[in-house]
C-alpha positions in Angstrom: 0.0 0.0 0.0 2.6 2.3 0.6 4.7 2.0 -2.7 7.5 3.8 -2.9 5.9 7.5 -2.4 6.5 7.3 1.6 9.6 5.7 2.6 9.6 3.5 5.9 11.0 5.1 9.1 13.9 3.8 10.8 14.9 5.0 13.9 18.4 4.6 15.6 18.8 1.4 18.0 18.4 2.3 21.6 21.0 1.5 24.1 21.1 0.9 27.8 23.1 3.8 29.4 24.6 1.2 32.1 26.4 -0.7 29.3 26.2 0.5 26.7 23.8 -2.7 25.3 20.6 -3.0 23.6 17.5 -3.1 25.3 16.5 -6.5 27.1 20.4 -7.5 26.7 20.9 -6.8 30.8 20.2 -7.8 34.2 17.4 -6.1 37.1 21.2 -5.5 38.9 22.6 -3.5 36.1 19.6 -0.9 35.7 18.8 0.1 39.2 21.9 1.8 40.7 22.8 0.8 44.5 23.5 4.2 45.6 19.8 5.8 44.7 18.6 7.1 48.2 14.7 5.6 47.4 12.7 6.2 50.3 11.5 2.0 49.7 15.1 1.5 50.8 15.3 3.5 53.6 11.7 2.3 54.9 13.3 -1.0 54.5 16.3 -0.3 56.8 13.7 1.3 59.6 11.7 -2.7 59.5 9.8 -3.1 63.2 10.0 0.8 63.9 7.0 2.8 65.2 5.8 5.3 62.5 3.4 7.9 62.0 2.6 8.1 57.8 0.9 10.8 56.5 -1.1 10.1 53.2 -3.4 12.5 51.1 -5.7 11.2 49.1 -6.6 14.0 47.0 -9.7 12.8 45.0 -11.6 12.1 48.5 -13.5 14.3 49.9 -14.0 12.0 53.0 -10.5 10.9 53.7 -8.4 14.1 52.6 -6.0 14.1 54.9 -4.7 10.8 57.1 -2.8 9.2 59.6 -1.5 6.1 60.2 0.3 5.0 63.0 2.1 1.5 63.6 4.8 -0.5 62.9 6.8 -0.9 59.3 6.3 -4.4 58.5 7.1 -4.5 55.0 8.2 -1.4 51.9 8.0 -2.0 48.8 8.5 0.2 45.5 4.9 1.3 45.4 3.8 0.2 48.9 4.4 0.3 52.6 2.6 -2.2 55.1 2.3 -1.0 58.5 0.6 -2.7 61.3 -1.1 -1.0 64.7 -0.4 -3.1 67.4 -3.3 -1.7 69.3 -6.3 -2.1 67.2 -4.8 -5.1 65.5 -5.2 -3.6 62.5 -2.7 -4.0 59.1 -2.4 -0.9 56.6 -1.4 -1.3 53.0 -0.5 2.3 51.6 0.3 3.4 48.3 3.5 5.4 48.3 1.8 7.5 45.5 -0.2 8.8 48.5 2.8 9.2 51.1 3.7 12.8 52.4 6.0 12.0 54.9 6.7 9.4 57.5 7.8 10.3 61.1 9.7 8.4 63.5 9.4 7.9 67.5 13.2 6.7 67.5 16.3 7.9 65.3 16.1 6.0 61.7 18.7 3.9 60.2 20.0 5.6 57.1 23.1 3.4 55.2 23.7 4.8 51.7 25.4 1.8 50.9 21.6 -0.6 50.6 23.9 -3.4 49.6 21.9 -5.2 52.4 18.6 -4.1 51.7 18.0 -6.3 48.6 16.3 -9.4 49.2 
């Protein structure tokens, strides 16, 4: 259908910055650098600490503003999992809704994450 009035587009290969490689040619190590401060990473450090989080969920009307308070059980990438020891109950928050999370004790802050990974 296209004859030979339109040629067809070709675009330059894209490379991985890391090495330098084509795309799908590398590993999950190679494409997340260790020494990104993510806040996952440094939830992950503070495991079994009391925490306040403070979420907004700006589409509610009802829940605007929030406040959980608990334990850090588990962070992931998108998540954090508290539980409140004295209601019993277990919160699963989206980290697209975090503010800020505030500690009762000093945090544990290593730059290094090399243990972090599981």
């Amino acid at each position: 259908m296209n004859g030979s009035f339109f040629s067809t587009p070709t675009f330059p290969q894209a490379t991985n910055n890391v090495t330098n490689t084509p795309p799908g040619n590398f590993s999950v190590e190679q494409s997340f650098p260790l020494e990104q401060s993510l806040i996952e990473n440094i939830l992950r450090l503070n495991r079994g600490k009391r925490v306040k989080a403070y979420v907004s969920y700006p589409d509610s009307n009802e829940w605007r503003d929030k406040i959980y308070s608990g334990i850090i059980q588990q962070a992931g990438r998108d998540h954090l999992i508290i539980s409140d020891t004295s209601t019993g109950n277990w919160y699963l928050i989206r980290m697209i809704y975090l503010n800020y999370v505030e500690f009762d004790e000093p945090i544990n802050y290593n730059p290094d994450y090399s243990d972090t990974f599981d």
